[in-house]
VMD Tcl script that builds the backbone (N, CA, C; Angstrom):
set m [mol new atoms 249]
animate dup $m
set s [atomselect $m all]
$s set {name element resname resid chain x y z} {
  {N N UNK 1 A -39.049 76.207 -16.440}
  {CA C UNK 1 A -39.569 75.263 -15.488}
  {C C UNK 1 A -40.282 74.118 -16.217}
  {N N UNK 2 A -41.161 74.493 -17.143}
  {CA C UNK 2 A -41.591 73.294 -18.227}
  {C C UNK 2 A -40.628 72.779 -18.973}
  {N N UNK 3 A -40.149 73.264 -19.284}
  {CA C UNK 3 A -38.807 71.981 -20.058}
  {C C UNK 3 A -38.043 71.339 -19.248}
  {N N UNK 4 A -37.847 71.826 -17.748}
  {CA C UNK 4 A -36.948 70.863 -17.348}
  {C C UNK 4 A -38.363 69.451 -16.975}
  {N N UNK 5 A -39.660 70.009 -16.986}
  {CA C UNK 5 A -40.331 68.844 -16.960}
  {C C UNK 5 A -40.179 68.035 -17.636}
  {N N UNK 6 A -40.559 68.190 -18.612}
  {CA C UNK 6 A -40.378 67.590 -20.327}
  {C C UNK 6 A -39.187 67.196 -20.824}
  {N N UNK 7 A -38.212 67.923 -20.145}
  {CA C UNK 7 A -36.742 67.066 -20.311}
  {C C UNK 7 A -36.634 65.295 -18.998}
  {N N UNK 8 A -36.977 65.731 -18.229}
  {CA C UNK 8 A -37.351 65.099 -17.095}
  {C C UNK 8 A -38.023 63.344 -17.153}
  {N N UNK 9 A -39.336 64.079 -18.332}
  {CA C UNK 9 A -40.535 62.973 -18.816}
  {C C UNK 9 A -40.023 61.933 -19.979}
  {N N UNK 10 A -39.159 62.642 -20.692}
  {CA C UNK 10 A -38.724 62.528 -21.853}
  {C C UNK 10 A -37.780 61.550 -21.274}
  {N N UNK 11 A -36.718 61.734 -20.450}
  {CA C UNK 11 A -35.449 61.026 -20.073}
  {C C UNK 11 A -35.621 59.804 -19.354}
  {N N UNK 12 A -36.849 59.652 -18.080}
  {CA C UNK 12 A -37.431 58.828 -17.721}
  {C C UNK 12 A -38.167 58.050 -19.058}
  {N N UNK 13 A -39.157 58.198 -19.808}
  {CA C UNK 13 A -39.474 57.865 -20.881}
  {C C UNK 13 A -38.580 56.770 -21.116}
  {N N UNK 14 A -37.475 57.187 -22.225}
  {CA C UNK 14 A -36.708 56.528 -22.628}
  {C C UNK 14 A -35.631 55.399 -22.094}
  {N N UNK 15 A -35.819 56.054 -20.550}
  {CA C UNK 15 A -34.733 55.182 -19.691}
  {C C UNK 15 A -35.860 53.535 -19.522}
  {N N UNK 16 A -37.220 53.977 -19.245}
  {CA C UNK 16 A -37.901 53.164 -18.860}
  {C C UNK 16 A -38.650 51.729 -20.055}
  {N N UNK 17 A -38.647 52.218 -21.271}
  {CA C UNK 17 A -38.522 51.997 -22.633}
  {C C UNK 17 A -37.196 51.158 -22.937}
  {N N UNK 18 A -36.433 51.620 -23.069}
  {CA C UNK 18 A -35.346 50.372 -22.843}
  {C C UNK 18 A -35.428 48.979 -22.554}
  {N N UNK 19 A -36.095 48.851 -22.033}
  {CA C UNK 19 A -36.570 46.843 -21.345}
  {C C UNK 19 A -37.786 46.747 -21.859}
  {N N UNK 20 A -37.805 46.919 -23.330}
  {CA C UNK 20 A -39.005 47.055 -24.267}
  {C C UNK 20 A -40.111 45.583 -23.540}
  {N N UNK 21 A -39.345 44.540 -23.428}
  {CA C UNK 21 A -40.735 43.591 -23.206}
  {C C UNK 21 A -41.335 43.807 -21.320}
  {N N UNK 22 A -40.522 44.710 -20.774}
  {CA C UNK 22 A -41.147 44.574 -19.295}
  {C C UNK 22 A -41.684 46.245 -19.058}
  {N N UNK 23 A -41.714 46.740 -20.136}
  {CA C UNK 23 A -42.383 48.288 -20.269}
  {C C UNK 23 A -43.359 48.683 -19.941}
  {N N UNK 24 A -44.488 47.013 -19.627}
  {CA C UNK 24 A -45.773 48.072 -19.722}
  {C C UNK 24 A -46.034 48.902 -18.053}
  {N N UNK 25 A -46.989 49.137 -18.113}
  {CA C UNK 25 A -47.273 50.007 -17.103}
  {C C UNK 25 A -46.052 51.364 -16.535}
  {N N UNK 26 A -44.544 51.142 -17.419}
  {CA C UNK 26 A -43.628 52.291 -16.891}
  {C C UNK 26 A -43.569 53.351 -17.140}
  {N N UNK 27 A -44.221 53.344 -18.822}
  {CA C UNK 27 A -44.185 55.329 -19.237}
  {C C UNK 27 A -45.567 55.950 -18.521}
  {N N UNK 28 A -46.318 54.881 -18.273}
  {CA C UNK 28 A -47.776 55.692 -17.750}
  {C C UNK 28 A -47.379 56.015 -16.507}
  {N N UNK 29 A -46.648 55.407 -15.644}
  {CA C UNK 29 A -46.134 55.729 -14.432}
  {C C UNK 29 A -45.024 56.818 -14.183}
  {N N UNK 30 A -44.356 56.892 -15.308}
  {CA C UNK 30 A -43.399 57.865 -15.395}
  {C C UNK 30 A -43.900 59.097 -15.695}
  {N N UNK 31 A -44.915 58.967 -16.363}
  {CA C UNK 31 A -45.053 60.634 -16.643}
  {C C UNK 31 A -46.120 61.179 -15.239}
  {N N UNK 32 A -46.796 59.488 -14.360}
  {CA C UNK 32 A -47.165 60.564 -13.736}
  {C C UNK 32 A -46.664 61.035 -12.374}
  {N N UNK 33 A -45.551 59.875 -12.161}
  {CA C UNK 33 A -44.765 60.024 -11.066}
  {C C UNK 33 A -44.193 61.574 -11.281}
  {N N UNK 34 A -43.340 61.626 -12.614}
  {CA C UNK 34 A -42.725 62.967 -12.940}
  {C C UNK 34 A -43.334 64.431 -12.482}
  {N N UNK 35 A -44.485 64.214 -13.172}
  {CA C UNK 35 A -45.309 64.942 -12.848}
  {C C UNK 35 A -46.045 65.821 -11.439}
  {N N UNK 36 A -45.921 64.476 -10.474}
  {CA C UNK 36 A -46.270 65.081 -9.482}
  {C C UNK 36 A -44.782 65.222 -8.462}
  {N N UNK 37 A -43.609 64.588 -8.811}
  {CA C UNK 37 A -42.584 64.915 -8.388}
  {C C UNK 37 A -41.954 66.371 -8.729}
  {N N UNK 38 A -42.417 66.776 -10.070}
  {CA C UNK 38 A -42.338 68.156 -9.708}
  {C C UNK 38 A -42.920 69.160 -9.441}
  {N N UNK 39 A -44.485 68.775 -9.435}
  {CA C UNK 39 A -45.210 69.672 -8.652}
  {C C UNK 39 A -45.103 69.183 -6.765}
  {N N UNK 40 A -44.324 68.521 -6.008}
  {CA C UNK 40 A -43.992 68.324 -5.012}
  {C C UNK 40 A -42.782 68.908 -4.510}
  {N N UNK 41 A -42.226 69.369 -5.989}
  {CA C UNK 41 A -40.799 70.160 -5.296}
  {C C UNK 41 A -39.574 69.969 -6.319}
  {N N UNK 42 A -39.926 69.950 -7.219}
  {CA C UNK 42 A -38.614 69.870 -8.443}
  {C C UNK 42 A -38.265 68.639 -8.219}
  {N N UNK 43 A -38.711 67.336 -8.110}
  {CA C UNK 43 A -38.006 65.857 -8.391}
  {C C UNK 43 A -38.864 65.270 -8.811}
  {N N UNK 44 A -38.770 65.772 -10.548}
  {CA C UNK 44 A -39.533 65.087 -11.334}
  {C C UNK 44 A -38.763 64.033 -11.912}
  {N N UNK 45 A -37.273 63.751 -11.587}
  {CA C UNK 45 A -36.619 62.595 -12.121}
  {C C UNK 45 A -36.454 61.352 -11.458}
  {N N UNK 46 A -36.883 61.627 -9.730}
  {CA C UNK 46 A -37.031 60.518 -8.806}
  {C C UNK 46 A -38.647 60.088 -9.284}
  {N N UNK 47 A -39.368 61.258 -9.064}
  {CA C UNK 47 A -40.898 60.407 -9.335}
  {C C UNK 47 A -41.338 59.826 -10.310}
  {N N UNK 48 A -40.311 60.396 -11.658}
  {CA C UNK 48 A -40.409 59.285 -12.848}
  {C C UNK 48 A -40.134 58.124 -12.300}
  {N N UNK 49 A -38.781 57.786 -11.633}
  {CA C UNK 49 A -38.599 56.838 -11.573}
  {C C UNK 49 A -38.981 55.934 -10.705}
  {N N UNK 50 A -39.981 56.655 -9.604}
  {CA C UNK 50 A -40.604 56.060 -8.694}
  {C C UNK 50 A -41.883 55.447 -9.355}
  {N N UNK 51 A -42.648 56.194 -10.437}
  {CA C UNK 51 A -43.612 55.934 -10.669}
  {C C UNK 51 A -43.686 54.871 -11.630}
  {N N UNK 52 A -42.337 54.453 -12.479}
  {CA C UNK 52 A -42.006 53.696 -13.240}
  {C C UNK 52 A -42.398 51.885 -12.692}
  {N N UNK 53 A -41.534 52.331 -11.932}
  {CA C UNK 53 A -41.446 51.155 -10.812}
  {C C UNK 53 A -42.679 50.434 -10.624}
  {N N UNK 54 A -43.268 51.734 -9.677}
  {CA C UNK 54 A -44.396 51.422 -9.722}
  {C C UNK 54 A -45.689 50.992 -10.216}
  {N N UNK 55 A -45.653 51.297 -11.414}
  {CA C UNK 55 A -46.722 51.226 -12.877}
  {C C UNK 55 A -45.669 49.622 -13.447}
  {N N UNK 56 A -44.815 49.127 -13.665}
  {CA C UNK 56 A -44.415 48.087 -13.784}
  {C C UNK 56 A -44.871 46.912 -12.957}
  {N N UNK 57 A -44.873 47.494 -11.306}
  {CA C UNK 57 A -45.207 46.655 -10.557}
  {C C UNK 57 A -46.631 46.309 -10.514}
  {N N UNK 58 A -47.629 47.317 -10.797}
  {CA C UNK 58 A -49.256 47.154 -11.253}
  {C C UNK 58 A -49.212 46.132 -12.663}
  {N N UNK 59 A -48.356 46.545 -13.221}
  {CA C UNK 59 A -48.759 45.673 -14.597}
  {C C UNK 59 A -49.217 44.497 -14.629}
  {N N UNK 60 A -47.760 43.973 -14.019}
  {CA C UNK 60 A -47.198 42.690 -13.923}
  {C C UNK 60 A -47.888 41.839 -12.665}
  {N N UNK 61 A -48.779 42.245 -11.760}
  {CA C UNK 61 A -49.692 42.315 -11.094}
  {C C UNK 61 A -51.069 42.095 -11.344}
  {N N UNK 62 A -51.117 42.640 -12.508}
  {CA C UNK 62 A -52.435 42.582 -13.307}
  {C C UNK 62 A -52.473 41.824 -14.610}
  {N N UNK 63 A -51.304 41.374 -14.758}
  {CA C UNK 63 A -50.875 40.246 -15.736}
  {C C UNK 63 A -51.130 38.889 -15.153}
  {N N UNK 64 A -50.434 38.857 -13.791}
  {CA C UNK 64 A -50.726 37.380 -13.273}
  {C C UNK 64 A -52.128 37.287 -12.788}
  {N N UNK 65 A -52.451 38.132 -12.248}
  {CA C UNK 65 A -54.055 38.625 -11.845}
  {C C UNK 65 A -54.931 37.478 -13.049}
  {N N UNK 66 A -55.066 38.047 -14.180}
  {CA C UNK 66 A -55.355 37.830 -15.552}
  {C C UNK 66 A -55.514 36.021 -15.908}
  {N N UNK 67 A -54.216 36.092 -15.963}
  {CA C UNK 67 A -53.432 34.943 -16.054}
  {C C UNK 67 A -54.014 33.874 -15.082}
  {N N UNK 68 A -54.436 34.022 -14.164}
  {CA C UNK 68 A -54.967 33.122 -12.637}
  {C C UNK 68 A -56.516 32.727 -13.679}
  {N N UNK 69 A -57.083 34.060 -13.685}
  {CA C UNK 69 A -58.041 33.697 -14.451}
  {C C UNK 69 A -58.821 33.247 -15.593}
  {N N UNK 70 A -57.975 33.433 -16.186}
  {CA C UNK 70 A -57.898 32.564 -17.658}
  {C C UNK 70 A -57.704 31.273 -17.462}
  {N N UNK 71 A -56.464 30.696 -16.420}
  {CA C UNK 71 A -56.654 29.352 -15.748}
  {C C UNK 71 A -57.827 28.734 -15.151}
  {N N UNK 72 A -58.039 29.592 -14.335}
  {CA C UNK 72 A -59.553 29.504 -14.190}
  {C C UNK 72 A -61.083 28.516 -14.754}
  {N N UNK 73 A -60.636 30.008 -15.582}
  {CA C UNK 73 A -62.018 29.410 -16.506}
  {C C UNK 73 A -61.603 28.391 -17.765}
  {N N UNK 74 A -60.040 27.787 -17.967}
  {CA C UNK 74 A -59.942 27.005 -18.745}
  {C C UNK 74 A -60.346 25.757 -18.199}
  {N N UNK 75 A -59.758 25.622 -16.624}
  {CA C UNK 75 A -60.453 24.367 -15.853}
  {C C UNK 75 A -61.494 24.138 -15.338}
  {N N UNK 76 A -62.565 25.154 -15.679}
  {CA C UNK 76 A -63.563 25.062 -15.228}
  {C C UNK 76 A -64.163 24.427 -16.509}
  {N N UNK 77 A -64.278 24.743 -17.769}
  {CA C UNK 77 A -64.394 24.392 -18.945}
  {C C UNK 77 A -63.826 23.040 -18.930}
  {N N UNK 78 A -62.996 22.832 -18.656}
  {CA C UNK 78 A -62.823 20.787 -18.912}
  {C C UNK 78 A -63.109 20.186 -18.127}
  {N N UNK 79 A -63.376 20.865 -17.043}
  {CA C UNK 79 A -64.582 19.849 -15.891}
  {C C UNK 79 A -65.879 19.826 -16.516}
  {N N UNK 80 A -66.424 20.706 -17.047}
  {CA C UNK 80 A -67.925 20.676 -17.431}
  {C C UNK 80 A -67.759 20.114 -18.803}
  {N N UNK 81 A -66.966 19.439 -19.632}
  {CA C UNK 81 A -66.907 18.732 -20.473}
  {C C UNK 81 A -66.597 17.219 -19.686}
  {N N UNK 82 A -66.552 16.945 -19.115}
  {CA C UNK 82 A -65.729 15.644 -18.990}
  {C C UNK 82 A -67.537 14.775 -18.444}
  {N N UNK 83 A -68.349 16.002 -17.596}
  {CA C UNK 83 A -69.602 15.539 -17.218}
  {C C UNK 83 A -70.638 15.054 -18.269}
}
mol reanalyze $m
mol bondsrecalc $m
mol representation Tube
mol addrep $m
């Protein structure tokens, strides 16, 4: 029953790894989607891949998030220079 986890984590892993520059947030999501997909009932290869998804979609979320704000405070910074 543990190895088919770990076969499971492992396969998601690597599937999700593949699109090396849009990776982040997918193995953290994969192992824990996996994880609770098979403590929900043996579909630890959908919840990898649900959780993949998902942890991609936080990333990249929290990238532009980021990103807004760094804009931010760059224009806030050349307004208070220009005074």
């Amino acid at each position: 029953m543990k190895s088919g986890l770990l076969v499971s984590m492992v396969a998601a892993s690597l599937f999700c790894i593949a699109d090396g520059a849009n990776a982040k947030g997918c193995i953290t999501g994969a192992a824990v989607g996996g994880a609770a997909g098979h403590v929900a009932g043996k579909h630890g290869v959908v919840g990898a891949a649900a959780g993949c998804a998902v942890g991609r979609h936080r990333a990249n979320k929290k990238a532009k998030e980021q990103a807004a704000a760094q804009q931010q405070q760059s224009n806030a910074g050349a307004a208070g220079s220009k005074q």
